[in-house]
N, C-alpha and C positions, 0 to 999 in steps of 0.2 A: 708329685715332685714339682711339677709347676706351679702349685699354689702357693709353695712356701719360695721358691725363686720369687712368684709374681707379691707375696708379703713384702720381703726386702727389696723389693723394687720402686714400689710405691712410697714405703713407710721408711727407707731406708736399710742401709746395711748396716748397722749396729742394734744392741740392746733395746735400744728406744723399739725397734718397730713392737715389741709386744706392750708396749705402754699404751694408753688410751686416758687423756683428759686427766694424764699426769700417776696415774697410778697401772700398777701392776695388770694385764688385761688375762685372765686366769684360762679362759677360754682359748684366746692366740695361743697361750703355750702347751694346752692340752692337746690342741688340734696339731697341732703343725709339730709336737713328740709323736701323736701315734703317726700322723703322715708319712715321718722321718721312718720309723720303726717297719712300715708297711713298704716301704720302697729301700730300706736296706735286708728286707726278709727278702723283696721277689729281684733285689739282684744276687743273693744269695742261692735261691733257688735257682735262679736263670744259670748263674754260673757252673753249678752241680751237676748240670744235664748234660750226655752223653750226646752229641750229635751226632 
């Protein structure tokens, strides 16, 4: 989760930060979707659990 906050931090908080030397950066968006997916499963899970 903090890579993708530390993405739009640096690069900005719009569309632009997955761009790179004007074109589409196909890698930014691959990584930082599973990222997203990976940290909305384990608050999913965390949430599920009986304590």
């Amino acid at each position: 989760m903090a890579t993708i906050f530390g993405l739009f931090m640096f690069q900005g908080f719009s569309i632009e930060a997955f761009y790179m030397n004007g074109d589409l950066n196909p890698m930014a968006v691959v990584s930082k979707a599973a990222e997203a997916v990976i940290a909305l499963g384990t608050l999913y899970i965390h949430s599920n659990t009986s304590a």
